[in-house]
N, C-alpha and C positions, 0 to 999 in steps of 0.2 A: 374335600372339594369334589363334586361331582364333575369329573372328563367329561361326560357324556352333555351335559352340558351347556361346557365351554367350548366344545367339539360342533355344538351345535349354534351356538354366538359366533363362533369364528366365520362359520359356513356362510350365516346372512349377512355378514360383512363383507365377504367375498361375492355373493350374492348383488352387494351394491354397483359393483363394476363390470357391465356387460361385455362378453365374452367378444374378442376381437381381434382377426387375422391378421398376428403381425409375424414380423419376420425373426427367426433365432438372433438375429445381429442386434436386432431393435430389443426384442426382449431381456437379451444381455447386457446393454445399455442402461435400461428402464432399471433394470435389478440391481448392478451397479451405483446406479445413481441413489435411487433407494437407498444400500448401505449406506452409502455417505451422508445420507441424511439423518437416517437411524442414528449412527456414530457419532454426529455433531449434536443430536441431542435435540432437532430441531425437522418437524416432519410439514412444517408449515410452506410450500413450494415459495413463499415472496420473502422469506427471511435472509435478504443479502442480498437478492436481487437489484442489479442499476439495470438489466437488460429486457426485452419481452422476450425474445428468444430464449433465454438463460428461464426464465417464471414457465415460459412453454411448457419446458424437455422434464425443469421438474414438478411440473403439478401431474403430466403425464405418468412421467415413474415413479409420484405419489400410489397411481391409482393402479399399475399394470403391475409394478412393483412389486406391492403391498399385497394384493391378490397371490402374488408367488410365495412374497413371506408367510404369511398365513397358512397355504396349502402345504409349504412344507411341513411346518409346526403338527397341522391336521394330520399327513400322513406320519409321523414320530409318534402322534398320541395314538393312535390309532396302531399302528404296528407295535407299540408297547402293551396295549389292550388286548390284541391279539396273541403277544406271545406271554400273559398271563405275567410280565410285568407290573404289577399294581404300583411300584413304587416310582418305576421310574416312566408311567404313565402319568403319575400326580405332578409330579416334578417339570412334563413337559407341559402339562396341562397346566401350571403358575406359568410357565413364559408365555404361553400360549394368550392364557387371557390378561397378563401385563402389556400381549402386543394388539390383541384389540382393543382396550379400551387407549391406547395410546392412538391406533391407526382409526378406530373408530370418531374422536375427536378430531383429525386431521381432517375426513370425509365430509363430517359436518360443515368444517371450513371451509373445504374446497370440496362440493358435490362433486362424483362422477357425471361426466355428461348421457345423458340416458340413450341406447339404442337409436339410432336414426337420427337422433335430435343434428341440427345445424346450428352449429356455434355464431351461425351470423342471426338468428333469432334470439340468442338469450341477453342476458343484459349485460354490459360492462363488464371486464373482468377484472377481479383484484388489484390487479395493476394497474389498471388502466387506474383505478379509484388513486392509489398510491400517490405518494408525493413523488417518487422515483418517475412517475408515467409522464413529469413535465423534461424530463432529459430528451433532449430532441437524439433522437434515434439516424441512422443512415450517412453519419456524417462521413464515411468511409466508403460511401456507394460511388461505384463507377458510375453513376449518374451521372455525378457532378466532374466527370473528365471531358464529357464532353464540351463545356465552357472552356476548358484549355487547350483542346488538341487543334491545330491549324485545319480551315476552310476545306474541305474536300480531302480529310485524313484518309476516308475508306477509300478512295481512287486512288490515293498516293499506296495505301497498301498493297490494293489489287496489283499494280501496276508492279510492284516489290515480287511477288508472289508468282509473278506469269515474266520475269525477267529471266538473263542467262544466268543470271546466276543460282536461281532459284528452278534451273531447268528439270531438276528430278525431284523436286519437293514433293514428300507424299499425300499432300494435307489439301491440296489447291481443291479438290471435290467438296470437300468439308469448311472450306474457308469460304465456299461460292455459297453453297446451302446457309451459314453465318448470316452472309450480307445481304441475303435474302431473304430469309425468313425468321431471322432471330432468333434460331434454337438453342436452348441450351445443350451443350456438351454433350451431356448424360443421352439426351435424346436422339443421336448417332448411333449408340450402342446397341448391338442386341440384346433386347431380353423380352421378359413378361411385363405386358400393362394390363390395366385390367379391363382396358378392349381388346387383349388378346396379343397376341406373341408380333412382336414387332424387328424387323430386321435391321432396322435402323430408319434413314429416312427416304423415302420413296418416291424419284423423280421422275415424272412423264413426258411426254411430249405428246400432249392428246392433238394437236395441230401445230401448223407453221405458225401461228399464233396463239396459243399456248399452250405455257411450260406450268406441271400442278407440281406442288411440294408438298406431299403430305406427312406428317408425323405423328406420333403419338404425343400427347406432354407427359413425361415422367415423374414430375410433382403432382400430385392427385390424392394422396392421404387416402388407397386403399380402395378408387375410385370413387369415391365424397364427391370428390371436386375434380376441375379441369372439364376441358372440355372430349376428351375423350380421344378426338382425331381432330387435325383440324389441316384444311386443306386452302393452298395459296396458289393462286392461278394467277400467272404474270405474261404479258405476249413479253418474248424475248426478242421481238426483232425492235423494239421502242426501248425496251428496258436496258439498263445498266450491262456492262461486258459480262459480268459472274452469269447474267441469266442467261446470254450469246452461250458463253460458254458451255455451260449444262445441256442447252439445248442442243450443241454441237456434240454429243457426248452419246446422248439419247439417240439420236439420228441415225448414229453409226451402230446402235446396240438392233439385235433382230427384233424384239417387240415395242422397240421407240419408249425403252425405261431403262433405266436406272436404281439401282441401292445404293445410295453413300452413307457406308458406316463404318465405325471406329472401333478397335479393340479396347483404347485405353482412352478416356478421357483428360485423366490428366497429361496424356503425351500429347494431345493437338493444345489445349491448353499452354504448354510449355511451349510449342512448335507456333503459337501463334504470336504469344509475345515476343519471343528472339525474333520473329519478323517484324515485329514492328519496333524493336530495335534497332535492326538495321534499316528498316525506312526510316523513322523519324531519330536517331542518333541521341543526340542530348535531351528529348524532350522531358520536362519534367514530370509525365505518368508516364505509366505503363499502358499498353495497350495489351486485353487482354478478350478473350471470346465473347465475355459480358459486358464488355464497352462496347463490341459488336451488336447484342442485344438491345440493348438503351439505345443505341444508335437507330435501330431499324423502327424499335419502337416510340421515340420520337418525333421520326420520318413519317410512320403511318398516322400519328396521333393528327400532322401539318394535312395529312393529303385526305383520309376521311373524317378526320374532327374525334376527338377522345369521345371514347362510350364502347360500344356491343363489338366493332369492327376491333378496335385497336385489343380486347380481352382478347376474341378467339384466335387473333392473331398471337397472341400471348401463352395462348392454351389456359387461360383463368376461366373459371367459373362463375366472376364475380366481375362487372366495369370498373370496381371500386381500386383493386388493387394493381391499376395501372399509373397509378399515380405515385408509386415507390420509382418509377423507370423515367428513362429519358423525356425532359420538358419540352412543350412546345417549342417554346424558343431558338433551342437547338436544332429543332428537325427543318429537314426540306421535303418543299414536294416531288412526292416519287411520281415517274411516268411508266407506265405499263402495268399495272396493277388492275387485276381484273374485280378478283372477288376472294370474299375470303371467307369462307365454311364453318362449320366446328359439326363434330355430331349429336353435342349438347350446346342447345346456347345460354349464353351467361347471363347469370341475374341479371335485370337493368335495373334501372331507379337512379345508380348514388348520380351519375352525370346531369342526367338531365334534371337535377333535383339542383345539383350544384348551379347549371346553367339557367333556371329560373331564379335562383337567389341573388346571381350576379348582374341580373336584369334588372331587380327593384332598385327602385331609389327611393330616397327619402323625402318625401312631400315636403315643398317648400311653402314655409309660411306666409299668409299673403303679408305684404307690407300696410303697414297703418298708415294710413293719410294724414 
């Protein structure tokens, strides 16, 4: 068996999956995931799959994977070559190439997606093909709470929230920025985005009439997607109590701003539902940050119409995937709502694509005399 090679088939195998900044957590994940695949004997990411999430994470640690398994094999044969092991270079060198021609066959199945490409240009994917892809998905989504929670739930929570009893609640900054602007949890937190180091979420009072919310979206895949920053300008002397509030906040700070951030996601998470516990008692859901979210984006989808507005209020990249989140149906219209920003704007098309198709009708045949 020539090493040299199979050392060399391994490499442009690895070679197929473009190099890309991910994180040790993720990477450990992906590699993880991998063995189990390996193990079960099956490197095909849709073989068991009922979910798209579930086909996502493993076509992913297919491909991030399988570049680690590879490279390790390469540096084994290659450190055996080096220390003048011939025997137990040949030996790495049979796993070696039993694991490309097995991971090489999986690639063909499922191409790596090439450098730069956007997964929203290519075609259908596996699953989508699958018979599994007719399983209606989201049926678990806090979307769909909104159809059961009583008329004007978020005032009845506010209203929970800014009570005596609730007079030292740590969370009321963070619950106001929720009903406001629909951010996800994560997006409180400090950290790195890839517009750059975020303190959490950043409230202004650029005048007595308006109050800006600005955030980063922390879903972005590396910076691919999202809109980068996206900024939500509300007058708060029209708008709802949370935006009074905030702006009462700002006012008393020396440069008329504000940081409202979280250490821990999962504790306002936690911290949000025991309140709406104790406001709505028996109800049968739970009210949770993300029925907060579908809430607000409901609300904007009633007051500027689904499309470009209601994404960057979302922090999406795309109009398309607002329509996972709260229905019109549900929303009301908001008053005080000035404008709403992103520093990328999102695709358009799917809306207004939608909205001309909902316009045809079908030509009625004339009647015969």
């Amino acid at each position: 068996m020539n090493v040299l090679e199979v050392v060399r088939k391994a490499q442009a195998c690895c070679a197929r999956v473009p190099d890309r900044q991910l994180s040790d957590r993720t990477l450990q994940n992906y590699k993880k995931t991998f063995l189990r695949m390996w193990e079960e004997g099956s490197l095909d990411p849709l073989t068991g799959c009922k979910a798209r999430d579930t086909y996502n994470n493993r076509r992913a640690a297919l491909h991030s994977g399988a570049k680690l398994y590879l490279q390790e094999r390469i540096d084994r044969c290659m450190a055996a070559g080096d220390a003048g092991d011939a025997a137990a270079a040949i030996r790495h060198a049979r796993e070696l190439d039993h694991a490309v021609e097995q991971i090489e066959k999986a690639f063909d199945l499922e191409p790596p997606l090439p450098a730069g490409a956007s997964p929203f240009e290519l075609p259908p994917s596996r699953f989508r093909q699958a018979e599994t892809a007719d399983r209606k998905r989201g049926l678990n989504s806090k979307k769909h709470d909104l159809g059961r929670v009583p008329e004007g739930w978020d005032v009845i929570l506010w209203d929970t929230a800014t009570s005596e009893a609730y007079e030292s609640w740590p969370w009321r900054e963070a619950l106001a920025v929720h009903m406001l602007a629909g951010v996800r949890p994560e997006e409180l937190v400090p950290g790195m985005r890839p517009a750059g180091w975020s303190p959490g979420v950043l409230v202004e009072l650029r005048s007595e009439r308006c109050l800006a919310i600005t955030f980063m979206p922390s879903k972005s895949h590396r910076g691919l997607f999202g809109t980068g920053i996206t900024t939500i300008c509300i007058d708060p002397t029209i708008a709802s109590r949370p935006a009074a509030f905030l702006a009462v906040l700002c006012r008393l700070s020396a440069n008329h701003r504000i940081v409202v951030s979280i250490a821990s996601k999962d504790a306002v998470r936690k911290a949000i539902n025991r309140l709406g516990g104790d406001a709505f008692g028996e109800l049968t859901v739970s009210i949770a940050a993300n029925t907060i979210r579908h809430q607000v984006l409901a609300d904007l989808k009633v007051t500027f119409g689904a499309g470009e507005i209601v994404a960057t209020a979302a922090g999406h990249s795309t109009e398309r995937t607002q329509a996972r989140y709260g229905a019109v149906q549900h929303g009301r219209v908001l008053v005080g709502y000035i404008s709403i920003t992103g520093l990328r704007p999102p695709r358009r098309g799917n809306v207004e694509r939608a909205r001309q198709l909902g316009q045809r009708r079908p030509r009625r045949k004339k009647k015969q005399d």
